[in-house]
Residue frames as qw, qx, qy, qz and C-alpha x, y, z in Angstrom:
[[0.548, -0.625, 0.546, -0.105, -42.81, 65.45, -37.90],
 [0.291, 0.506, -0.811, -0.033, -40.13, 63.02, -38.95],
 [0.921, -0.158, 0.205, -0.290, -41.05, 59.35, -38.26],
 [0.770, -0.020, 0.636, 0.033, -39.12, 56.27, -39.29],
 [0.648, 0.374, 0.659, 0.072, -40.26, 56.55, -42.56],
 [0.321, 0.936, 0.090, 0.114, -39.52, 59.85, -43.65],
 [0.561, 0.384, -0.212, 0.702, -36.34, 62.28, -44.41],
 [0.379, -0.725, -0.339, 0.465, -35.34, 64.38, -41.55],
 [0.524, 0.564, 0.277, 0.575, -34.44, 67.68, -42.67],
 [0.040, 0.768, -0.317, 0.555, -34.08, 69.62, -39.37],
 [0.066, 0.371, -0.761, 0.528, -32.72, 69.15, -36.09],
 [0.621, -0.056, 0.295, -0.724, -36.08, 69.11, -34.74],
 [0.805, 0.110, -0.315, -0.490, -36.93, 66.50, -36.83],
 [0.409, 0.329, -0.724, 0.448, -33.56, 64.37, -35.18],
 [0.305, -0.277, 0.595, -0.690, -34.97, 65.25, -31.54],
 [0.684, -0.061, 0.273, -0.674, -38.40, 64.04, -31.88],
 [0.854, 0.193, -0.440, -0.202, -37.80, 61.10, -33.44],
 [0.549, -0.073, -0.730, 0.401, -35.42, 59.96, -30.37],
 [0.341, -0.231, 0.390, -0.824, -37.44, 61.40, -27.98],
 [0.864, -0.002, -0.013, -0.503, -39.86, 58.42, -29.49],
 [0.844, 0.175, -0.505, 0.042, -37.45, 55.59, -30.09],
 [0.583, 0.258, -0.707, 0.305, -35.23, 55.95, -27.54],
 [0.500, -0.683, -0.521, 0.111, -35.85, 54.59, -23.62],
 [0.178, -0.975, -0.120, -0.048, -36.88, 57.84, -21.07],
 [0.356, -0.820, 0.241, 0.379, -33.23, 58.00, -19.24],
 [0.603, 0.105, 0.364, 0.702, -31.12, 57.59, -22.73],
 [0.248, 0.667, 0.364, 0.601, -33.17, 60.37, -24.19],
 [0.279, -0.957, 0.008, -0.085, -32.86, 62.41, -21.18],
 [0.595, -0.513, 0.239, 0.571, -28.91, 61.92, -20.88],
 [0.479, 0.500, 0.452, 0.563, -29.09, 62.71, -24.73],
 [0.145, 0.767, 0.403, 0.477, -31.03, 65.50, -24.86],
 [0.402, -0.904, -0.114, 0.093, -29.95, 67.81, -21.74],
 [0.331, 0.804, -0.280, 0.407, -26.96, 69.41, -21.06],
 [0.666, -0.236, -0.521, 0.479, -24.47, 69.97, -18.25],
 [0.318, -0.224, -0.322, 0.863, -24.86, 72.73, -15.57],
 [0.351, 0.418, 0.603, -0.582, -26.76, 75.19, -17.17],
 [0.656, 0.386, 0.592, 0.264, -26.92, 74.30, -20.41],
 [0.206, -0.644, 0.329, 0.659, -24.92, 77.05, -21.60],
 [0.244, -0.408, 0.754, 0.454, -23.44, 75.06, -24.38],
 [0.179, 0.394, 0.900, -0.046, -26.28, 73.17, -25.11],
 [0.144, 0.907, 0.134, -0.373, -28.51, 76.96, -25.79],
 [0.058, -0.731, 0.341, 0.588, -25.18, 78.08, -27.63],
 [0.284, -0.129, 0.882, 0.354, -24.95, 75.13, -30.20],
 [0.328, 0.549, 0.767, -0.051, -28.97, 75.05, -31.07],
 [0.113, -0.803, -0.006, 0.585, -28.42, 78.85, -31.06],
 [0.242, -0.557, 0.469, 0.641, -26.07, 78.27, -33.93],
 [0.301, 0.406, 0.786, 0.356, -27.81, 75.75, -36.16],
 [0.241, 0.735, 0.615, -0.151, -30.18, 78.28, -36.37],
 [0.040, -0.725, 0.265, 0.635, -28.12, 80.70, -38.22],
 [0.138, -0.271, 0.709, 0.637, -27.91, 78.04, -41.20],
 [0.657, 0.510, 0.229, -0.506, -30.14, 78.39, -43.89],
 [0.254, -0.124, 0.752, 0.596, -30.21, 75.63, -47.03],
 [0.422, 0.522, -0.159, -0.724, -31.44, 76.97, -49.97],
 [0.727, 0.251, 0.633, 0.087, -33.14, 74.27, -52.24],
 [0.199, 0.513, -0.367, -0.750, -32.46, 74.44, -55.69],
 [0.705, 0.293, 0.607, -0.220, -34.86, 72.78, -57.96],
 [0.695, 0.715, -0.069, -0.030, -34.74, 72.04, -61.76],
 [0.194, -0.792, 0.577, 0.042, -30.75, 71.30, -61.08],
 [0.896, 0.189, -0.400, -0.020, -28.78, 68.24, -62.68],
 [0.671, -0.539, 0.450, -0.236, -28.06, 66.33, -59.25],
 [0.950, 0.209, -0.210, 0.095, -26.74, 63.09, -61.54],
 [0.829, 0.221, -0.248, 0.450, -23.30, 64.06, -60.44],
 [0.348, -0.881, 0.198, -0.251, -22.82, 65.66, -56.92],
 [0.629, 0.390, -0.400, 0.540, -19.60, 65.52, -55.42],
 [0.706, -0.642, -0.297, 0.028, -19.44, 65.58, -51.10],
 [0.819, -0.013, -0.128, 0.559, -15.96, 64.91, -50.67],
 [0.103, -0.984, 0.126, -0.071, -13.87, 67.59, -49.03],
 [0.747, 0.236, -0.328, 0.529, -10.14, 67.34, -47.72],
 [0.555, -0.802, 0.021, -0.218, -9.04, 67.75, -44.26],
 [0.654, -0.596, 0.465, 0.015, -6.08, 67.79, -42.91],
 [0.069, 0.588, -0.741, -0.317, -4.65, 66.20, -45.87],
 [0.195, 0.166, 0.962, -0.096, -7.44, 62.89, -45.74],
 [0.306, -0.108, -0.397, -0.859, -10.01, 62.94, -48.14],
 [0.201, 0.248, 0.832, -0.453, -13.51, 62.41, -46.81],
 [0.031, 0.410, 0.849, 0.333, -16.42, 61.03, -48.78],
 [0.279, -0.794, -0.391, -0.373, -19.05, 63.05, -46.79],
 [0.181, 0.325, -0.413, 0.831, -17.67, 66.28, -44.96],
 [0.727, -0.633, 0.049, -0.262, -19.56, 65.48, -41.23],
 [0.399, 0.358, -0.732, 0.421, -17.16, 64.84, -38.57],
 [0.797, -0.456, -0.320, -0.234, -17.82, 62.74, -35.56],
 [0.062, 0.683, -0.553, 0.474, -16.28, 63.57, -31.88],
 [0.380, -0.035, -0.868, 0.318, -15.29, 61.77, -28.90],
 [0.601, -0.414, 0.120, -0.673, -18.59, 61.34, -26.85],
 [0.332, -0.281, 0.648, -0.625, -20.20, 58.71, -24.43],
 [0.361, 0.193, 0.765, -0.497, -22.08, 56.33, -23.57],
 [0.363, 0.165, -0.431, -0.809, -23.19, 55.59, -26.90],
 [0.194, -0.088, -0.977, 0.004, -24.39, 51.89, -25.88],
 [0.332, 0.280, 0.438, -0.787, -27.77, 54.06, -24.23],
 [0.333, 0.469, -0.103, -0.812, -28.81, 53.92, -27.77],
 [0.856, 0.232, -0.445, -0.122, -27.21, 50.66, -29.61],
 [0.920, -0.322, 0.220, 0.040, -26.20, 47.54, -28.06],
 [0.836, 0.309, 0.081, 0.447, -22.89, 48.06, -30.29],
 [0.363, -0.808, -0.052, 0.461, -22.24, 51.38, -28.49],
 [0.011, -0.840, 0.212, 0.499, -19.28, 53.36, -29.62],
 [0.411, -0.072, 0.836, 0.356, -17.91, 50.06, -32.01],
 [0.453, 0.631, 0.629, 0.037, -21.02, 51.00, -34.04],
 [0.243, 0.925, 0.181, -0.230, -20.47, 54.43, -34.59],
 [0.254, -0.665, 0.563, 0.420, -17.13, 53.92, -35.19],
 [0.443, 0.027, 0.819, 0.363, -18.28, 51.52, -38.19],
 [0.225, 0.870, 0.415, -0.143, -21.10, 53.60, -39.31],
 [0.069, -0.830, 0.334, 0.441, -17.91, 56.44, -39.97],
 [0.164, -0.397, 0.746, 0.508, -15.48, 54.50, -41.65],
 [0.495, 0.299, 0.798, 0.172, -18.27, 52.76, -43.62],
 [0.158, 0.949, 0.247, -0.121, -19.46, 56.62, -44.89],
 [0.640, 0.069, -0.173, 0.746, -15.55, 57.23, -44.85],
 [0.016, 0.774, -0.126, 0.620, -15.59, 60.13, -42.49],
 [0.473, 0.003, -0.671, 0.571, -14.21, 60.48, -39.26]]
């Protein structure tokens, strides 16, 4: 299990670690869905289709993230949508994540 201290490296590891930091009703507005969690089933559903293949003995000195979207290059290809109620988590709410992006340059 993912703590603090370690790399996460699956979802799972993501859950349980705010299941522990963050308080009961953030991590229950987090973690649930709406209605019957339809979406929520279909999305987990999907991660689980992706499989990363380590490769070991590889010269990592000079990886390269960056993708192009839309005409805007982006340092590290993760995009971040419009959500909620992010202040459940940080006292800097959505003003954080929105610095947390542009410091990473992605949107």
């Amino acid at each position: 299990m993912a703590d603090s201290s370690s790399e996460f490296r699956r979802v799972e590891d993501f859950r349980r670690t705010a299941e522990q930091l963050l308080p009961g009703t953030a991590w229950q507005y987090y973690s649930n869905g709406h209605g019957d969690n339809q979406t929520l089933s279909d999305n987990c559903d999907s991660f689980k289709r992706y499989r990363v293949l380590p490769r070991v003995l590889r010269d990592v000195s000079s990886v390269d993230t960056s993708v192009t979207v839309l005409g805007s290059t982006l340092d590290f290809p993760v995009g971040i949508s419009p959500t909620a109620h992010h202040k459940l988590a940080h006292p800097d709410g959505e003003i954080a994540t929105v610095r947390a992006a542009a410091s990473a340059h992605t949107r």
